[in-house]
C-alpha positions as MATLAB code, in Angstrom:
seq = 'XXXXXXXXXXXXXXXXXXXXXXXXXXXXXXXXXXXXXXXXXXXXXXXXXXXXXXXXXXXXXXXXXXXXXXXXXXXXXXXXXXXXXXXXXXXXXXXXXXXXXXXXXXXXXXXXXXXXXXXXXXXXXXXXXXXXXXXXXXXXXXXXXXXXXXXXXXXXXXXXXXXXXXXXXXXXXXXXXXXXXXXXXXXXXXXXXXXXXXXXXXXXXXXXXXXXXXXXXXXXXXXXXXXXXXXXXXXXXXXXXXXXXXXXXXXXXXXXXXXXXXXXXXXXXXXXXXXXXXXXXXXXXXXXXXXXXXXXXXXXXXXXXXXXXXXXXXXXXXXXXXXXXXXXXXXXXXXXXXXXXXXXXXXXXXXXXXXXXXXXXXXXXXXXXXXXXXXXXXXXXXXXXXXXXXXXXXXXXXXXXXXXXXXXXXXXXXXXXXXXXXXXXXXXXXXXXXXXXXXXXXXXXXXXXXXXXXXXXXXXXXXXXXXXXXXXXXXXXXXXXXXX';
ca = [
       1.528  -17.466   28.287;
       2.044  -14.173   26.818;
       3.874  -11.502   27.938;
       0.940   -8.523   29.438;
       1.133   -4.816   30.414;
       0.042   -4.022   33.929;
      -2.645   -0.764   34.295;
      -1.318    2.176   36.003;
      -4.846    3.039   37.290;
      -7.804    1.419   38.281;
     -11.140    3.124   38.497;
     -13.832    1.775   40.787;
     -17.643    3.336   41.092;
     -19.574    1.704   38.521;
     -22.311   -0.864   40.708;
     -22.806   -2.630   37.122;
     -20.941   -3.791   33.848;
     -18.811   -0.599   32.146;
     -20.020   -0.451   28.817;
     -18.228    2.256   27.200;
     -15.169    4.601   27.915;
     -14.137    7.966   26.360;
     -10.977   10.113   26.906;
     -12.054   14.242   26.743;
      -9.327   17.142   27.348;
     -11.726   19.807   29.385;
      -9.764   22.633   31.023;
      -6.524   21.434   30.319;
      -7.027   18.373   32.353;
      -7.715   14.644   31.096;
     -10.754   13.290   31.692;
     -12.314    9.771   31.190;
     -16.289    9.508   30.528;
     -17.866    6.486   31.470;
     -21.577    5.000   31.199;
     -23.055    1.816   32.575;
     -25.531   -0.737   32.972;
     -25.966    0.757   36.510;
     -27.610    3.817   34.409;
     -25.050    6.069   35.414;
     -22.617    8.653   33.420;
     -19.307    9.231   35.482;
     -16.615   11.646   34.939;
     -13.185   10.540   36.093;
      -9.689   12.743   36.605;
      -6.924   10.914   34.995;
      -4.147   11.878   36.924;
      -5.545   10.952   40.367;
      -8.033    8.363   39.292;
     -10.603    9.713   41.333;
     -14.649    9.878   40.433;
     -15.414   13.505   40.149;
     -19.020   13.658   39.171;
     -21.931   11.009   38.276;
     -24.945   12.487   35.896;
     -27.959   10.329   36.733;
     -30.970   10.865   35.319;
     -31.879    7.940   32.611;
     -34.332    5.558   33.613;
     -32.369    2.197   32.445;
     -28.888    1.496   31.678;
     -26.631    3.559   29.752;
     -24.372    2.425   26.819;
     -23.664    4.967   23.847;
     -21.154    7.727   24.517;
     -19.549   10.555   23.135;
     -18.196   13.944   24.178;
     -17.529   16.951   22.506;
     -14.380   18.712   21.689;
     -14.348   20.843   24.611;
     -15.486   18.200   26.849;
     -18.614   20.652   27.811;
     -21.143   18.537   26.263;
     -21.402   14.789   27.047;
     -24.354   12.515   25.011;
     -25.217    9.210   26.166;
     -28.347    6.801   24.793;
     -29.615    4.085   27.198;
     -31.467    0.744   26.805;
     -34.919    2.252   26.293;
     -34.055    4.598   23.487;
     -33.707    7.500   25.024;
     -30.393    9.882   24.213;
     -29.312   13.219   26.422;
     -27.362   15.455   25.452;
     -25.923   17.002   29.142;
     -23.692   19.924   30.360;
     -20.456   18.863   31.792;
     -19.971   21.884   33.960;
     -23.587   21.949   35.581;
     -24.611   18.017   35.233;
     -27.854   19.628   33.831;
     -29.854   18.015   30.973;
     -29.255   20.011   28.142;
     -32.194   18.183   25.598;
     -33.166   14.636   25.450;
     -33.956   13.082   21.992;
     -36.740    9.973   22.019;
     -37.532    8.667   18.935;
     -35.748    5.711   18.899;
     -37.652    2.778   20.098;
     -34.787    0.334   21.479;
     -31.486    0.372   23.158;
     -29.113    2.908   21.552;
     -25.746    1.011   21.163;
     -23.811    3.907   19.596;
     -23.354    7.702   19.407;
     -20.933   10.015   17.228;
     -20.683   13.965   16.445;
     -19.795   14.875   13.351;
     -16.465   16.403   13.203;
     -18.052   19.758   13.216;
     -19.775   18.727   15.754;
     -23.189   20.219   14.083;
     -25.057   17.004   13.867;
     -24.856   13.710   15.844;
     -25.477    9.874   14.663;
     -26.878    7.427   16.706;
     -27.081    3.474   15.713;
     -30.128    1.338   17.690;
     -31.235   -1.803   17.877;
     -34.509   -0.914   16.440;
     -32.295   -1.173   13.090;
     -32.029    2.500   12.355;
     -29.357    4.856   12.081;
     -30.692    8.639   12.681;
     -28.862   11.704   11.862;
     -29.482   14.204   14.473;
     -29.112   18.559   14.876;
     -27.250   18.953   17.525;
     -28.585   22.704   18.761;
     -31.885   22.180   17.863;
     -32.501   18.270   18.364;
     -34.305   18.163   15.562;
     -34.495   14.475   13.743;
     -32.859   15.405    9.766;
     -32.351   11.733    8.723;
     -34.154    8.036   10.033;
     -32.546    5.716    8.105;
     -33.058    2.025    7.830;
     -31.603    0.164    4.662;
     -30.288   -2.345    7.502;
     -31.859   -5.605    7.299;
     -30.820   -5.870   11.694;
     -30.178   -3.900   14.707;
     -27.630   -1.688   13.982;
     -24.711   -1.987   16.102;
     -22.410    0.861   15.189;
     -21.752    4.159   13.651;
     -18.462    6.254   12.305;
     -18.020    9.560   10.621;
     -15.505   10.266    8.602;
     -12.675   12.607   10.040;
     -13.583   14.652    6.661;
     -17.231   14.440    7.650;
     -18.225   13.796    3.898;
     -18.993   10.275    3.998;
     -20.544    8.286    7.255;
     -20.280    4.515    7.863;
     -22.690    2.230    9.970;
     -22.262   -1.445   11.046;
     -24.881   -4.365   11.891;
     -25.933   -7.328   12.709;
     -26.646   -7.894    9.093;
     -23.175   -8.812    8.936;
     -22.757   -5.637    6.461;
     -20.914   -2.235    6.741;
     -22.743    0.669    4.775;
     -21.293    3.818    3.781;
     -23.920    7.223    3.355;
     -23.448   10.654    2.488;
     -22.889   12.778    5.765;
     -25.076   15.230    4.091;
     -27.857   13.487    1.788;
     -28.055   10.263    3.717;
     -27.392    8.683    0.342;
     -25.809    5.297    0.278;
     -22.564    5.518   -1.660;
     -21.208    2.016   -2.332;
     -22.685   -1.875   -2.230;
     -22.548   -2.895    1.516;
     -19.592   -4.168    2.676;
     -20.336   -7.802    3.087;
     -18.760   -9.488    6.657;
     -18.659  -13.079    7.835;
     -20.544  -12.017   11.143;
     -21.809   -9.705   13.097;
     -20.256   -6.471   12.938;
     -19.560   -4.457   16.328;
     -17.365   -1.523   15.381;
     -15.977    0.858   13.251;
     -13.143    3.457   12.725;
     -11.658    5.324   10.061;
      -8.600    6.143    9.042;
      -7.253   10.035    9.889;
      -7.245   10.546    5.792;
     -10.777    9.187    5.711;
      -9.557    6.682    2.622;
      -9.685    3.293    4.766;
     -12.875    1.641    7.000;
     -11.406   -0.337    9.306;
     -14.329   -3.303   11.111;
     -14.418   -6.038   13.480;
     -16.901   -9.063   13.999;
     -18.046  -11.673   16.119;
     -15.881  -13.436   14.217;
     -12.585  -12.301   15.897;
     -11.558  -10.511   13.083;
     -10.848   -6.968   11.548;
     -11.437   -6.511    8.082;
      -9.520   -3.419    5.927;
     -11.821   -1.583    3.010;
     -11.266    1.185    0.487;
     -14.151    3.948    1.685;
     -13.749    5.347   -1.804;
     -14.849    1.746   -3.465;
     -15.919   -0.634   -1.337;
     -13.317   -2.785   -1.937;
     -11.662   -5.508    0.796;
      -7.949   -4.294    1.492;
      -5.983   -8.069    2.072;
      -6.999  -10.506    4.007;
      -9.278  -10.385    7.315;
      -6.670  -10.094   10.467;
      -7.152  -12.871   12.801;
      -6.725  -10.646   16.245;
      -8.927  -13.033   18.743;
     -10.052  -15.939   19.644;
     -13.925  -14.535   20.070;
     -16.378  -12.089   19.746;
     -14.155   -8.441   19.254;
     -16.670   -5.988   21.244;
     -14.922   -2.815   20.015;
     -12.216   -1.111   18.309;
     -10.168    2.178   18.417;
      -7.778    4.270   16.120;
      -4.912    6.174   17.546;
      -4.836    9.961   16.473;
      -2.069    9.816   14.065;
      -3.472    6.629   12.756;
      -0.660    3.920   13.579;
      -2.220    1.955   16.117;
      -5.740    0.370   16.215;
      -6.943   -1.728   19.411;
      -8.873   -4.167   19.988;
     -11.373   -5.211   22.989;
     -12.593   -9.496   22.940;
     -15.108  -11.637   25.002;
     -11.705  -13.516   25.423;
     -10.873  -11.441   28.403;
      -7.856   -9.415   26.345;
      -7.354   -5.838   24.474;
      -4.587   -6.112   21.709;
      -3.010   -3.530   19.880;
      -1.984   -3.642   16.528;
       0.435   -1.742   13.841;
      -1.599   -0.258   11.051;
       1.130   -0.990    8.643;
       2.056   -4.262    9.055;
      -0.983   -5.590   11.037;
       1.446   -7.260   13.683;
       0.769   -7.109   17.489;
       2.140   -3.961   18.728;
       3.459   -4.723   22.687;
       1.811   -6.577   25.323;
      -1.275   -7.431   25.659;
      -3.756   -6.243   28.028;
      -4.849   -9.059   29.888;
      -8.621   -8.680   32.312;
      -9.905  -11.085   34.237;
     -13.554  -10.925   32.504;
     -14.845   -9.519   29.114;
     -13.738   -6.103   27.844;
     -16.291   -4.237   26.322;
     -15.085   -0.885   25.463;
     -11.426    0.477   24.710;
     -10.303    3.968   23.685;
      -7.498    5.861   23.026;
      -6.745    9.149   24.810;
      -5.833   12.449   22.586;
      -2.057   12.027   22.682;
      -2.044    7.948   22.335;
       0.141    7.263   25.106;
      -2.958    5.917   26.935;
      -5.515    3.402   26.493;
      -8.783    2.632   29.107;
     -10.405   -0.547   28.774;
     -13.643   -1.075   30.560;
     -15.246   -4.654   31.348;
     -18.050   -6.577   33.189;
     -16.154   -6.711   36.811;
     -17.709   -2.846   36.646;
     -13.779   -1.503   36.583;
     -11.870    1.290   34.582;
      -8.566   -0.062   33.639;
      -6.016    3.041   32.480;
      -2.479    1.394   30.627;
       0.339    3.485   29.491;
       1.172    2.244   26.023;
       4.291    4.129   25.525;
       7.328    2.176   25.965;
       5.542   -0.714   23.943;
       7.200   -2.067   20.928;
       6.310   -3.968   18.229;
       6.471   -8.019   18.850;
       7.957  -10.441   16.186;
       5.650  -13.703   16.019;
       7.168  -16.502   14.534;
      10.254  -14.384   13.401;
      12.002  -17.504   11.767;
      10.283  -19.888   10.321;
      11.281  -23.763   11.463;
      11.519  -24.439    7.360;
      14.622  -21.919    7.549;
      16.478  -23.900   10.209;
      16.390  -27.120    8.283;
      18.298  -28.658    5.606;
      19.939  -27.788    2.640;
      17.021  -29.611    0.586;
      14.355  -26.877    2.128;
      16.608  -24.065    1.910;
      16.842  -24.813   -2.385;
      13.075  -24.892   -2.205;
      12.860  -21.507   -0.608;
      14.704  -19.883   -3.390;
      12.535  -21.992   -6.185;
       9.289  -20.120   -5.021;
      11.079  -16.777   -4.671;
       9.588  -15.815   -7.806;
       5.553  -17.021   -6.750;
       6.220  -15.209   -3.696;
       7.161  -12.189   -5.185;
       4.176  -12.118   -7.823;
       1.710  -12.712   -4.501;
       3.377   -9.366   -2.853;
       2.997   -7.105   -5.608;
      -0.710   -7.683   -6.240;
      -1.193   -7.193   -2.343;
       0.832   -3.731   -2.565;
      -1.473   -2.584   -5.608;
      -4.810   -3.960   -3.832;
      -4.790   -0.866   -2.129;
      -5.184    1.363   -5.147;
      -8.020    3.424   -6.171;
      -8.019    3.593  -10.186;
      -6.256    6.808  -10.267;
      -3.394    5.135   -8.221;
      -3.915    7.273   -4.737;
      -5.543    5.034   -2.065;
      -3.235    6.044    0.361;
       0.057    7.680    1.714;
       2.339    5.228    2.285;
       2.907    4.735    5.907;
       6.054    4.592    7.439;
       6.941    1.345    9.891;
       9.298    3.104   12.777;
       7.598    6.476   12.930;
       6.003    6.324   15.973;
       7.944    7.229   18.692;
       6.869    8.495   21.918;
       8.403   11.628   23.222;
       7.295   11.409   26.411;
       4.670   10.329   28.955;
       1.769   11.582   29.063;
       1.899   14.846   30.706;
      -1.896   14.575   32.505;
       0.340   11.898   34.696;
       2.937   11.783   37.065;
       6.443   10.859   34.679;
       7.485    7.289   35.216;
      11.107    6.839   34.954;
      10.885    7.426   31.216;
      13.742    8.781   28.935;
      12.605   12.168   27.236;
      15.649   12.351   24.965;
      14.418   12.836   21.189;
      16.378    9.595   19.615;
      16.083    8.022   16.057;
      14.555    5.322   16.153;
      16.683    2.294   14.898;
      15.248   -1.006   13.472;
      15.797   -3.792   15.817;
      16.526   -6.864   14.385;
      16.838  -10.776   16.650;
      20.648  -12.044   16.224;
      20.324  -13.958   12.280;
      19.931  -17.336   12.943;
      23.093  -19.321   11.526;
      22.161  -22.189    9.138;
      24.113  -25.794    9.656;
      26.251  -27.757    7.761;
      28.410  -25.138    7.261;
      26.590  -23.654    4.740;
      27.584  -20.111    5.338;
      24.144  -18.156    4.894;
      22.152  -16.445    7.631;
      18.478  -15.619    7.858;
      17.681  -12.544    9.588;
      14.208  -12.167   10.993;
      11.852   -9.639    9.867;
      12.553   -5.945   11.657;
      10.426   -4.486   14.445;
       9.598   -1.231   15.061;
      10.274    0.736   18.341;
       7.721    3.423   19.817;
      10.877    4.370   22.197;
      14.527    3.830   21.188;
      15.378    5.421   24.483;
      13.567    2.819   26.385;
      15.646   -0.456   27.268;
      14.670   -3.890   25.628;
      12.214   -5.806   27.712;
      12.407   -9.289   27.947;
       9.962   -9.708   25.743;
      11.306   -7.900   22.688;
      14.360   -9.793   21.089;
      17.630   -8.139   21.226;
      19.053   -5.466   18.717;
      21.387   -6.857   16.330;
      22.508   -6.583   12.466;
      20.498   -4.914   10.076;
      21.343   -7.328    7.296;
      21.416  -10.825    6.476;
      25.251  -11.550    5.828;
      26.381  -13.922    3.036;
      29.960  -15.031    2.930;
      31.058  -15.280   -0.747;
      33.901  -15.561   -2.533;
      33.323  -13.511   -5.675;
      29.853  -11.179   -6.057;
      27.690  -14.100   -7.278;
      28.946  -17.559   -5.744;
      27.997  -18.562   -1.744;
      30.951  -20.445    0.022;
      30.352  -23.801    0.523;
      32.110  -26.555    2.433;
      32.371  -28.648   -1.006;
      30.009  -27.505   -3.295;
      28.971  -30.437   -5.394;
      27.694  -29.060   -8.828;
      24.666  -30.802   -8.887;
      23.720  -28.604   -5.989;
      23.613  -25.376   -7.728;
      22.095  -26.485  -10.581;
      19.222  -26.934   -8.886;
      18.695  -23.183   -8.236;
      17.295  -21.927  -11.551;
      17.608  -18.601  -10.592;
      21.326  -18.612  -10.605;
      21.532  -20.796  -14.062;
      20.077  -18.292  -16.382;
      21.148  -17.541  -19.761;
      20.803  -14.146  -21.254;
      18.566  -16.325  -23.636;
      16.166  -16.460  -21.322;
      16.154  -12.823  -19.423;
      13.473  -11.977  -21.815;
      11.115  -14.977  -20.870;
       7.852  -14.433  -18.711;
       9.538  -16.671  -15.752;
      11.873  -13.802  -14.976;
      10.157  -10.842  -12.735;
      13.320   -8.320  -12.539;
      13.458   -6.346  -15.979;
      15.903   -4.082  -13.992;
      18.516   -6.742  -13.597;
      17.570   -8.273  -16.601;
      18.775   -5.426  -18.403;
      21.876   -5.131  -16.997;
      22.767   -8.427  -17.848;
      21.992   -8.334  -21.582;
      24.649   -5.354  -21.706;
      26.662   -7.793  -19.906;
      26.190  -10.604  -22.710;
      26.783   -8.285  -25.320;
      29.590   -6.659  -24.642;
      31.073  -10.281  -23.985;
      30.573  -11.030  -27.317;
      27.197  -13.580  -27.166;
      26.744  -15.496  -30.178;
      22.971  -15.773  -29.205;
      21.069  -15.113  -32.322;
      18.351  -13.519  -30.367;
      21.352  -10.665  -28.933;
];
């Protein structure tokens, strides 16, 4: 089984399923905002876990959210169409917009928090004014409900998923469509964007989250297999690092941005998990689910996990070992077209990110400090111990590096061990590995290490770099290759 994070809080109130959770900052404090299929909007305090108010006043069950800024305005859509916009302070209805004509699934504000989206399952998307409520866009190029809506943090562009199985991206302002839809495997039930509004990230009802260029349209790698069904809904930490995931399969996930591996535990519920968010600093995640509970986990000691560090064909014999090294070269043509995939033709998709630079500082102040280090310490890679090869053979194969959100924190026992930073080869000159008795046959079968300078120049070899170098070599020893 794996290894999974236990909540710190636990909020009970909702009568029915929790359908989707929101972190706000109002008055300094931290706040979670709640709505339900028991047609309620709740207001929680963080640090106590206590309910502090419940706005009631749609007629059937509640499931789009979103709050302001300021936390003073909260906006939730029900199952009849219906959306209200309500005052935080005085629980009053502030304006209530009705012209969708079926559930509303999903809410946003645009970053400047001047006009709202909502996505329906009448398969429209509608582009709202917030201070007058006026409708300024009804849009519905999808050929299905539509299940979910994003702006982007630069609140140029807007991007809307469906059961369509397509993503579509609009002009925030014209309503415009701006690339071919993003074409999905499944349903698709959420979106995010990246903080520099240059990636889309989506997942399906297909257990997977899919990567895109917003500025083309184009598929970024491979889909990432994170469950094992449906993936209900999806959130971006604020500097962009982390996403999460919430499944049907009863778990919420979280995952680097950067290398798309699990990032800590997971957090395990006893039923499905509909919604998961992050709160403003990202040391805090709530996950809501259909036994009607709040769950509140403190993410900040987590670590990356390695999965499947060393691969069983690296513990075996010498035979596998000398085909490792024969599709070096294959290997290393596959990872340089994935590193350029993510290029837009003028070469800037994105700043690279940096695996290692998230490191918590401390908890999250809105709670009560948990016997957490608040020391500011580099944070080192960790590395398993390198796994020793047999027969004598003298080579060890480190695993790949994690990254550490804490290096003041101590290991748990489910992250492996620091230990050296770099595989270790004993030699006995710079080019020839120690061996028990070497039989020459051996090496020859590594081509890499039985090149001429003859054949530097050839198409096989991928390293002009070191192929340079060792022409000087060959020349200044004299080669009587004609082609030298």
């Amino acid at each position: 089984m794996e290894p999974s994070l236990s909540p710190i809080r636990m909020l009970r109130g909702h009568t029915d399923w929790v359908q989707e959770v929101v972190f706000s900052k109002y008055r300094n404090k931290l706040k979670v905002i709640s709505t339900s299929d028991d047609k309620t909007v709740r207001i929680w305090d963080v640090e106590t876990g206590e309910q502090e108010k419940s706005l009631e006043g749609h007629a059937s069950r509640t499931i789009g959210l979103v709050v302001s800024m300021d936390g003073r305005r909260i906006v939730s859509g029900a199952d009849d169409g219906e959306i209200i916009i309500w005052d935080a302070d005085t629980k009053e209805i502030i304006r209530c917009l009705s012209h969708h004509t079926d559930r509303v699934i999903c809410i946003r504000f645009s970053p400047d928090e001047k006009t709202l989206a909502s996505a329906s399952e009448d398969g429209t998307l509608k582009i709202w004014n917030v201070d007058t409520g006026k409708l300024m866009f009804d849009i519905d190029d999808h050929q299905d409900s539509v299940r979910t809506v994003a702006y982007s943090p630069s609140g140029i562009k807007l991007a809307s998923g469906s059961n369509d199985q397509t993503v579509r991206i609009w002009n925030a302002v014209t309503a415009k469509q701006q690339t071919q839809p993003l074409s999905h495997g499944a349903v698709v039930r959420s979106i995010v964007w990246s903080p520099d509004s240059r990636r889309i990230i989506s997942a399906c009802n297909d257990g997977q989250i899919y990567f895109w260029s917003a500025p083309t349209g184009a598929q970024l790698g491979s889909p990432l297999h994170a469950h094992s069904e449906s993936i209900n809904s999806l959130a971006i930490s604020p500097d962009g690092e982390l996403i999460a995931s919430a499944s049907t399969d009863r778990t919420a996930r979280l995952w680097s941005t950067s290398t798309r591996k699990p990032f800590g535990r997971i957090l395990q519920h006893a039923f499905l998990i509909g919604t998961i968010a992050f709160s403003p600093d990202g040391q805090l995640v709530a996950t809501g689910d259909m036994q009607n509970i709040i769950f509140l986990w403190d993410i900040s000691q987590e670590s990356t996990i390695i999965t499947n560090a060393v691969s069983p064909s690296f513990v075996s014999p010498a035979s596998n070992i000398t085909r490792y090294i024969d599709e070096f070269s294959a290997s290393s043509d596959s990872l340089s077209a994935s590193l350029t995939s993510d290029e837009s033709p003028d070469g800037s998709e994105f700043a690279t990110e940096h695996v290692g630079s998230r490191d918590a500082t401390s908890p999250s102040p809105s709670l009560h400090p948990q016997i957490h280090s608040n020391r500011e310490i580099p944070s080192p890679a960790r590395t398993s111990p390198p796994v020793e090869l047999p027969d004598g053979l003298g080579i060890q194969v480190p695993p790949d590096t994690i990254t550490s959100r804490d290096a003041a924190s101590s290991p748990s026992p489910y992250i492996l061990p620091r230990g050296s930073s770099h595989p270790q080869i004993a030699t006995s000159s710079a080019s020839t590995p120690v061996l028990s008795s070497p039989p020459k046959s051996f090496w020859k079968r590594f081509p890499i290490l039985n090149r001429s300078a003859a054949s530097i120049d050839s198409k096989w070899w991928k390293f002009p770099r070191i192929g340079s170098i060792m022409r000087r070599k060959h020349r200044g020893a004299g080669s009587d290759d004609p082609q030298h």
